[in-house]
N, C-alpha and C positions, 0 to 999 in steps of 0.2 A: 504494500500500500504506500509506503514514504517511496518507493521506487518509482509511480505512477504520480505520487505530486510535486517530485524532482523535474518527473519528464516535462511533466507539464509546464511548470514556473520555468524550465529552460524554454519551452517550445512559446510560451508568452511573453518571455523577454525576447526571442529572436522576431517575432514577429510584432514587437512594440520600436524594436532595435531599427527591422527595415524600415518601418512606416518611418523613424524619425528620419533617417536617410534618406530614404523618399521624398518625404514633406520637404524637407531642405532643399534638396533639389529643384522641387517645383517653384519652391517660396521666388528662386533665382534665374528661373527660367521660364516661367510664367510670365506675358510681355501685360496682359489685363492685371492691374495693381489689384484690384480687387478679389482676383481669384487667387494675387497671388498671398494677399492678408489672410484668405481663408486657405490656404497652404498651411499658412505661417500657427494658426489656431491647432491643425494637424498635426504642427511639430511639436507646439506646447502640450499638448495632449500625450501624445505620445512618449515625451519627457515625463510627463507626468506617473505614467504607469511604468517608465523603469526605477522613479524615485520610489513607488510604491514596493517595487520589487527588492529595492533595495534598504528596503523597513524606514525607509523616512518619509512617513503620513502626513506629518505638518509640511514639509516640503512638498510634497505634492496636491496638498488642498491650498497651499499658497500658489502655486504654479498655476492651476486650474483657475482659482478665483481671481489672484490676481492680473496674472500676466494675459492668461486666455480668457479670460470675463473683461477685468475694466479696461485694462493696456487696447485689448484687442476691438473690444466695440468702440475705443476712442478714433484705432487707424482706420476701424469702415467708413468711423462718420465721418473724419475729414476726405477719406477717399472720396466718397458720395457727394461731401460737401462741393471739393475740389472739381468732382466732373472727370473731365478729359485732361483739365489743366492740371493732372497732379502731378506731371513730369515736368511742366516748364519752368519751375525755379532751377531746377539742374541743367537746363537745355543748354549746350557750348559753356557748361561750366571750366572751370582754369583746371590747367594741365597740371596743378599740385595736388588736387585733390584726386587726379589716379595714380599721382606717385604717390602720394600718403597712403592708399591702398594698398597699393601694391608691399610700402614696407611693411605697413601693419601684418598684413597676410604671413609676407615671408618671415615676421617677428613670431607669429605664431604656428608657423612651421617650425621653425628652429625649438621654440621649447615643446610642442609636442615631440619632435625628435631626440630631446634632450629626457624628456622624461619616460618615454619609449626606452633608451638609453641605460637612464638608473633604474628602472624598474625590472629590465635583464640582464643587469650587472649583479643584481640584488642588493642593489646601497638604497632600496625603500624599503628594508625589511624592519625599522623598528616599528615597531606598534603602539599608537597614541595613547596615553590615559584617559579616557573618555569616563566622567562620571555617568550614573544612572540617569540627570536629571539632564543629561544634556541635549540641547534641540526640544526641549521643552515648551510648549507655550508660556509657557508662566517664566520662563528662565529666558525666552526669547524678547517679551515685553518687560520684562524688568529690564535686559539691556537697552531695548529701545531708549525707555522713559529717563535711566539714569547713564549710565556710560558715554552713549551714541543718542543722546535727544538731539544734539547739533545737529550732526548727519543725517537722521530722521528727517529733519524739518526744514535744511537745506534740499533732499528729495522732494519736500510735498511744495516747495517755491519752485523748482524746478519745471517736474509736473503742471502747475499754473501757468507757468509761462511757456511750455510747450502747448498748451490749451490756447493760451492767448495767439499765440504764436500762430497753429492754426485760423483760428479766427481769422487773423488779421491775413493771409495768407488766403483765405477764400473770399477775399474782398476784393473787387475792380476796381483801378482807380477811377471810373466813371462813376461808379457807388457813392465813392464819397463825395460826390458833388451834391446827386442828389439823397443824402442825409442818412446813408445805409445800407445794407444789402440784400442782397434781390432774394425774392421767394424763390422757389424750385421751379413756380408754374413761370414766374417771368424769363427764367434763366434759359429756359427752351429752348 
């Protein structure tokens, strides 16, 4: 019986594994932003059930709620909001921002190579002291509130202004002439 819920917890993890893989791929090669947001939900999901798999619940009811709940119905509405137009702030953007991709990228080639590396050399073999209470909700909001309330609340200004951001960002500059921005029905 523990031999058939081995198979299985492996046979659900490879098949939560492809889907993130999968979704990924789509998220990036999906040329419709909007299918490729609901890609992007797929891959959060997905994440979600190997954190499951890998006994961190609260992690993965934060993944779900937040990231694939509020993060992700925020990119529809500005997608929706946006229209067609959600690509032309990038349109002929400056040639540092696909060198900075590009190093970031190979930045993070290099340390997953690097830790690919120690973890077959076996110099990740100590094992962390993790108390009982650790990853806790209650251990997790007691850092929020006291340690990291900064951080916390530098996120949720952040957040605003990426809301604003949008806003201001599905606005035409004819809008502001006259006094605001357009319904959906005038937008037609």
């Amino acid at each position: 019986m523990r031999n058939l819920a081995n198979f299985l917890v492996w046979v659900l993890w490879c098949f939560a594994a492809f889907a993130c893989l999968g979704s990924a791929v789509a998220v990036v090669t999906f040329a419709d932003p909007f299918f490729s947001a609901l890609a992007l939900i797929g891959n959060l999901g997905s994440l979600a059930v190997l954190f499951l798999l890998a006994s961190a619940e609260f992690v993965a009811a934060a993944q779900v709620l937040v990231y694939a709940g509020a993060v992700m119905v925020m990119f529809l509405f500005v997608i929706a909001y946006l229209g067609g137009r959600a690509d032309a702030p990038w349109a002929g953007g400056p040639s540092w921002l696909q060198t900075g991709a590009v190093v970031a990228a190979t930045a993070l080639l290099v340390e997953i190579v690097v830790v690919i590396g120690l973890a077959a050399g076996d110099h990740l073999d100590h094992e962390a002291k993790i108390t009982s209470s650790f990853g806790s909700p209650a251990q997790i909001g007691r850092l929020f509130l006291t340690n990291h309330l900064l951080a916390f609340e530098i996120t949720s200004i952040v957040l605003l202004v990426a809301a604003v951001g949008g806003v201001v960002l599905g606005t035409r500059p004819d809008d502001k002439l006259s006094g605001g921005m357009l319904s959906a029905g005038e937008r037609g």
